[in-house]
C-alpha positions as CSV (number, residue, x, y, z in Angstrom):
1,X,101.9,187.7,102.0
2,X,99.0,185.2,102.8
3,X,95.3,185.4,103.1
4,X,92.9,187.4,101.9
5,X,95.5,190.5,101.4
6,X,97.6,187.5,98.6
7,X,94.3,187.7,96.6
8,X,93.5,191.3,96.9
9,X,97.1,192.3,95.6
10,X,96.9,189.6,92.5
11,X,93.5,190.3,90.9
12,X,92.2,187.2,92.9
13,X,88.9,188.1,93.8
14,X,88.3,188.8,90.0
15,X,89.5,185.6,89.1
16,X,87.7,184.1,91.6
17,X,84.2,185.6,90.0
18,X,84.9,185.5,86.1
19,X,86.0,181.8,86.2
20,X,82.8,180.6,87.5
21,X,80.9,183.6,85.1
22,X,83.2,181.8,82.2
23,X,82.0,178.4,82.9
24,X,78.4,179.1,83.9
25,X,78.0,180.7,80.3
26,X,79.9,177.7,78.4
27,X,77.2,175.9,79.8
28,X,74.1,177.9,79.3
29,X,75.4,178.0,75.8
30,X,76.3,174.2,75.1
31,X,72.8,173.9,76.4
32,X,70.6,175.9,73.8
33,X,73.3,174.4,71.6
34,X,71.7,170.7,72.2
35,X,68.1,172.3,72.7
36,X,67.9,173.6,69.2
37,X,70.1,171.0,67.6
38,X,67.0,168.7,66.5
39,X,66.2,172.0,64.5
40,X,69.5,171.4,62.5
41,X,69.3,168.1,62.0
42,X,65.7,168.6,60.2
43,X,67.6,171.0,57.9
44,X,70.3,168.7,57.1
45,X,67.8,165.6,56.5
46,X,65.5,167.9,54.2
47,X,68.5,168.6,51.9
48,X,69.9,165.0,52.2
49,X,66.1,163.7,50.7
50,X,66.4,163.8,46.9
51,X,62.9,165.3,45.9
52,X,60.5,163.4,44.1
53,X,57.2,163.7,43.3
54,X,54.4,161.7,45.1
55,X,53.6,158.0,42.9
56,X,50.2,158.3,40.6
57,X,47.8,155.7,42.2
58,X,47.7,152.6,39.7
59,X,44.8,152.1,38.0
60,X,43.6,149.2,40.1
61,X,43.8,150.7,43.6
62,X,40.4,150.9,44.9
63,X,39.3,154.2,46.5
64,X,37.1,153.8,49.7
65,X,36.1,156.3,52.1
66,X,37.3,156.4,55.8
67,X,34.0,155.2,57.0
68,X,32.1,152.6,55.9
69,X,28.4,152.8,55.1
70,X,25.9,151.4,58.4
71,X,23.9,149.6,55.6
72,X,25.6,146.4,55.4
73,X,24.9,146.4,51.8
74,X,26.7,149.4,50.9
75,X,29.2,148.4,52.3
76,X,28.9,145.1,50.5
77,X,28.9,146.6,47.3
78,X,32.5,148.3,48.2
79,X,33.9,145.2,49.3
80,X,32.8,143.8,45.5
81,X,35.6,145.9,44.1
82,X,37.7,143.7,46.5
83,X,36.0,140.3,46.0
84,X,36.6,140.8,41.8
85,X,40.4,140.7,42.7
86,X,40.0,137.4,44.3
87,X,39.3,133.6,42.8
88,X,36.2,132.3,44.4
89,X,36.4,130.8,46.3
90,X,38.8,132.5,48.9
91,X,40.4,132.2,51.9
92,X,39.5,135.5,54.4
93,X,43.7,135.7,55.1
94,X,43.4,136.9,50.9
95,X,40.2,139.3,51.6
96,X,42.2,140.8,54.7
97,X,45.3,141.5,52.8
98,X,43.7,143.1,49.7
99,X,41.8,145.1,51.9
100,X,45.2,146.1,54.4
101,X,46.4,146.9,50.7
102,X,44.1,149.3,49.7
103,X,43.6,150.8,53.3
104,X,39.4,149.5,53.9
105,X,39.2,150.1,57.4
106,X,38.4,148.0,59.7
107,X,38.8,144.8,57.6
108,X,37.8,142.3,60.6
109,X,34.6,143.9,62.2
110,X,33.4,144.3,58.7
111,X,34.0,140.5,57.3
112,X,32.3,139.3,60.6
113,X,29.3,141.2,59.3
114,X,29.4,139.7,56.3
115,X,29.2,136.9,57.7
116,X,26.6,137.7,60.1
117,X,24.5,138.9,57.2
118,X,24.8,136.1,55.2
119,X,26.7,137.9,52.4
120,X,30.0,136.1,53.0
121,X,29.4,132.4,53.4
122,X,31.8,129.3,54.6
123,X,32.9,127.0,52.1
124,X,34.1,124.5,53.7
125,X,37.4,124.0,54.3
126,X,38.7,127.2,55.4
127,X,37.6,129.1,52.4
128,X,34.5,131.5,51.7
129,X,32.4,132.5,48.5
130,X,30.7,135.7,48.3
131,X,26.8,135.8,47.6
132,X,26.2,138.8,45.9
């Protein structure tokens, strides 16, 4: 017996529709398997995390809103919280990091006002003193 009449007699045609069935849903599965895995992961991570409570801010962090004042003098007298952390005179590289340390925004723009204004003035070599 050959042909078509071989794989009528042994269940061929069944085999022939089921194996690709089987396969097709292995796949479909392994696939929502590795959709939803990042789900899993996120579970496993948040019970891996020991949980601790968020850090008091120290007494000498400076609070500052998330914009600064137009008047160029209210915003100097927010910077002054800064400026009593440094020696004068300073170099700006100090200003910028103890204002990158308490999260002032724009640190830059707002120095170059000073500047402009007359607030922060040049020293002479490469340091500044704050007229205020």
């Amino acid at each position: 017996m050959y042909g078509l009449e071989a794989i009528t007699a042994h269940n061929g045609w069944a085999m022939a529709i089921i194996g690709p069935l089987i396969v097709l849903s292995g796949l479909t599965i392994l696939s929502i398997i590795i959709s939803q895995l990042h789900k899993l992961v996120a579970i496993i991570e948040k019970k891996d995390k020991p949980t601790t409570e968020p850090a008091a801010k120290p007494k000498d962090e400076i609070s500052v809103p998330n914009v600064l004042p137009t008047d160029i003098s209210k915003t100097a007298e927010i910077y002054q919280q800064l400026i009593d952390k440094l020696e004068q005179p300073f170099e700006l590289r100090d200003l910028y990091r103890v204002a990158g340390e308490n999260d002032f925004p724009h640190p830059v723009l707002t120095v170059n006002r000073f500047r402009e204004a007359g607030i922060l003035e040049e020293a002479g070599g490469g340091v500044f003193v704050w007229n205020r």
